[in-house]
Every structure is written in C-alpha cells, then in structure tokens.
N, C-alpha and C positions, 0 to 999 in steps of 0.2 A: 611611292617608290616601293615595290617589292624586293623582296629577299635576292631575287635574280639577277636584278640590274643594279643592284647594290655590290653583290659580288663579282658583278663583270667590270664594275669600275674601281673595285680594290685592287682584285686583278690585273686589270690595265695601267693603274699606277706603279704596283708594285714592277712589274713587266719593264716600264718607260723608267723608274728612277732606276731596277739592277741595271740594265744596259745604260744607261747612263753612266755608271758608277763603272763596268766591267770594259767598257769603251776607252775611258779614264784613266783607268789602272794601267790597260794594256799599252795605252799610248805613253804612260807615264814609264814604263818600266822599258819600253822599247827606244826613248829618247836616252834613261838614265844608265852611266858605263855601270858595269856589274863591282865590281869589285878596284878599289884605289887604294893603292898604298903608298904613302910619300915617306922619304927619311932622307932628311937634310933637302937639297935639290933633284936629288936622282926623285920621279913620279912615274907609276906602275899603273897603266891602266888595261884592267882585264876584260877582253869584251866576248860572254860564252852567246852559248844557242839564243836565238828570239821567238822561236816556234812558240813560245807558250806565252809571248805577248801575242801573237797573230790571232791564237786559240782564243782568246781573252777577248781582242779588239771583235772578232770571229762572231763570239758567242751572245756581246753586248748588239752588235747589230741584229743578230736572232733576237732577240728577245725586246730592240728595239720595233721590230718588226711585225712584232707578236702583239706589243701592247699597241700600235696605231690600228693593226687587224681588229681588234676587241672595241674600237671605237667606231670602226665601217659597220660593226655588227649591229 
C-alpha cells in the first residue's frame, strides 16, 4: 500500500464519520425546541431560525458524498 491510497482512505473515512456526525447534529438540533423555560405550570417554549440545522444536515450530505466519491476512485 503506498502513501497515496493510504491517504485517500484517511480521507475518505475522515469525510464519511464528519458527515455522519454533521448529519446528526443537524437533525438533532432541528428536532430539539431552542430554548424552555418552566416556572410552576406555566412552560415557555421558544422555537427560533433552523437555517443553520439545514446548513449542517446540507453540509454532512456533501461531505457524505465526498467520501463514497473517494472510494469509486
């Protein structure tokens, strides 16, 4: 195994676990309300922008994308 096809398979893992992880977060933060605040019975739930779970979900698919490319290679 040379230097090359060693680094294309760091690479390609490195690639497949971020978007795994950036997939993750985004679905996690897009499911979860932003902010709650309870006192006594009254509950306050704040629901702001998701743009930057989408970017997230977005960015994990790129880079899932990226590291199955690196294995056609």
């Amino acid at each position: 195994m040379n230097d090359t096809t060693l680094l294309k398979n760091v690479l390609r893992t490195v690639l497949l676990v971020v978007g795994l992880l950036l997939v993750g977060y985004g679905l996690y933060t897009l499911v979860t309300p932003d902010v709650i605040m309870q006192a006594g019975p009254l509950k306050v739930e704040a629901q702001g922008d998701k743009t930057q779970s989408y970017a997230m979900i977005g960015l994990g698919i790129l880079a899932l994308i990226g590291g199955i490319a690196f294995k056609k290679r």
